[in-house]
Residue, then its C-alpha position, 0 to 999 in steps of 0.5 A: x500500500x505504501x508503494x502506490x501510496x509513494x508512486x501516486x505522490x511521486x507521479x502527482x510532483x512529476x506531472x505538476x513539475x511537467x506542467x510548470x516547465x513550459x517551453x519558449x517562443x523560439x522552441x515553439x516556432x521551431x517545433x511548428x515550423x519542423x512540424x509544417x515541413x513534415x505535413x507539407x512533404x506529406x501533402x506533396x506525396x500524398x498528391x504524387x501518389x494519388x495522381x499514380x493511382x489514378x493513372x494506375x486505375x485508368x491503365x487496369x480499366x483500358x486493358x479489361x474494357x468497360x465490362x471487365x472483371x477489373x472494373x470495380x478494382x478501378x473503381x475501388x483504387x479511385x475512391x481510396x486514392x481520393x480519399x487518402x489525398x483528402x485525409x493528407x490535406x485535412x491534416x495539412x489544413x489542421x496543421x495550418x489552423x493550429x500554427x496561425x493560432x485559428x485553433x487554439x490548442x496550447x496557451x499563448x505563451 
């Protein structure tokens, strides 16, 4: 019981000593701008990579034709390419927001 008791209480200073170790500005812009270069590759090779889907799906749809076995394959590599491109760019927009303070998710410093 005395051991939970200490790992509480310890657990407890740690996380109060976290919360009062706050950052600087200049480690903050450099974190988000770190951060906003990752998404922005991202977003450059999630848009290369549907634009090779999309290819890719037009070549399987002309080599079976329009009543072939493999159109629903094209069709399902469309739709999934698409929805990765929006799911890149949502996080890229998010990112945005977050980095010019439109949403508010850490206390200006």
């Amino acid at each position: 019981m005395a051991g939970r008791l200490t790992a509480f209480l310890l657990s407890s200073a740690l996380a109060v000593a976290s919360v009062a170790a706050t950052p600087r500005q200049d480690e903050m812009d450099n974190l988000t701008a770190a951060f906003d270069a990752v998404l922005t590759g991202m977003a450059y090779l999630g848009t290369g990579l549907c634009f090779f889907a999309i290819v890719w799906a037009g070549f399987l749809l002309m080599a079976e034709g329009a009543e072939g076995e493999n159109r629903g394959r094209a069709r399902s590599a469309v739709f999934m390419a698409i929805i990765g491109l929006v799911v890149v760019l949502l996080a890229k927009g998010i990112a945005a927001g977050i980095i010019g303070r439109i949403i508010e998710v850490l206390p200006e410093i």
